[in-house]
C-alpha positions, 0 to 999 in steps of 0.5 A: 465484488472486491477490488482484488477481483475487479483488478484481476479482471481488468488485467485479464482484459487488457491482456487479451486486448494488448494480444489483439493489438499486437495482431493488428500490428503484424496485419499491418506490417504485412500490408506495408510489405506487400506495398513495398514490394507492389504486390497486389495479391498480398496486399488485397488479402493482408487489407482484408485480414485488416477489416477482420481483425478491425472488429474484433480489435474494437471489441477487446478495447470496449471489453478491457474499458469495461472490465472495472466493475466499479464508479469512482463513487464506488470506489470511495465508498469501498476504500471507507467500508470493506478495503480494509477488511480486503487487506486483512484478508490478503494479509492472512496467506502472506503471515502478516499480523494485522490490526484494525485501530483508531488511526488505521491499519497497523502492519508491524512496523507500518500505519495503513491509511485509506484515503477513499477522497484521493482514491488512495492510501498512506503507509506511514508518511508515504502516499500511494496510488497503487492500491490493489490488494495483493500488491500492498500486502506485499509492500507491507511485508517487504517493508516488515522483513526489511533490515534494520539500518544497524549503521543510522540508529536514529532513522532505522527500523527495530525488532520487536524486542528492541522496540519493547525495551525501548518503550519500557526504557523510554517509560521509565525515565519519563515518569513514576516507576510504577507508570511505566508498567501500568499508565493510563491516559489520564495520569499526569506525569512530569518529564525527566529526559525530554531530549533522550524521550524525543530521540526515542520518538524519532525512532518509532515509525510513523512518527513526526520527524519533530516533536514539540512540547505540546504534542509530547504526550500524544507521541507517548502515547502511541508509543505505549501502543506499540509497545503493547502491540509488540509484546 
């Protein structure tokens, strides 16, 4: 079971609920009808209707409560082990590109995080509760197909190509020419641009608004994975 299905299931049940309901209504409304009008005859038929309509009221209610096949200990452990697997299954008909890394589910330009404790995800800085599957990965390519905000170049969005020139640009003025094209995480390099580099930063999504000194250089390094992811 995958919360794809456990959430179609549930809608379907609270559909055929809500149609329930809505009968119900109307029973009542006759019956209110009938007692403004003083007529016993609709009003004796329109509370038997009630009585029927009661039962079988309660039954798509307990249908619907029950249409959710998971505990909420089920579904921290689904959101640790299989969600994001579910996501990259979904992705697939939607042509989005996925990849699974250390720091969560990368949709070009976004970071998908599972947050199985709050029953919740984060893209980028954003939390949200509205986890089904189908739903998310339309965000995500929403977000992936978004223009650029041509007008703020510090807070818009870039093409990958953009993205890939300004990696390697970023690189170049940071350390040896030479690391620029082959850097390793335990090269040592000394700054030459700090100002121009954290305006860079800025600019790639998913990063802190303010970059320090001491976490420089771990904002250089996933900017060099977006760089390698976008090439």
């Amino acid at each position: 079971m995958t919360f794809e299905v456990g959430f179609a299931d549930t809608e379907r049940a609270a559909t055929v609920a809500t149609k329930t309901v809505a009968t119900l209504a109307a029973a009542l409304k006759q019956l209110q009808r009938a007692a403004v009008d003083g007529d016993l005859s609709k009003m004796r038929r329109a509370s038997e209707r009630l009585a029927a309509l009661l039962e079988s009221t309660r039954q798509e209610v307990a249908n619907a409560r029950a249409a959710w096949p998971f505990t909420p200990e089920a579904e921290e452990a689904y959101l640790r082990t299989s969600y994001a697997r579910e996501i990259i299954e979904a992705a697939k008909p939607e042509g989005l590109k996925t990849q699974q890394r250390d720091e969560g589910l990368v949709v070009f330009p976004s970071i998908l995080r599972s947050l199985p404790a709050e029953h919740a995800v984060r893209i980028d800085r954003k939390k949200v509760q509205a986890i089904r599957p189908s739903r998310l990965v339309k965000a995500l390519k929403a977000i992936q197909t978004r223009k650029p905000y041509s007008s703020r170049p510090l807070r818009g969005r870039f093409h990958p190509g953009q993205l890939r020139a300004m990696a390697h640009s970023s690189w170049a003025s940071t350390s040896s020419p030479h690391s620029a094209l082959c850097f390793r995480p335990s090269q040592s390099f000394a700054l030459r641009h700090p100002a121009s580099i954290e305006r860079v930063i800025h600019r790639v999504p998913g990063e802190p608004r303010l970059v320090g000194v001491k976490n420089l250089r771990s904002c250089l390094l996933r900017l060099a994975r977006w760089a390698s992811y976008v090439a």
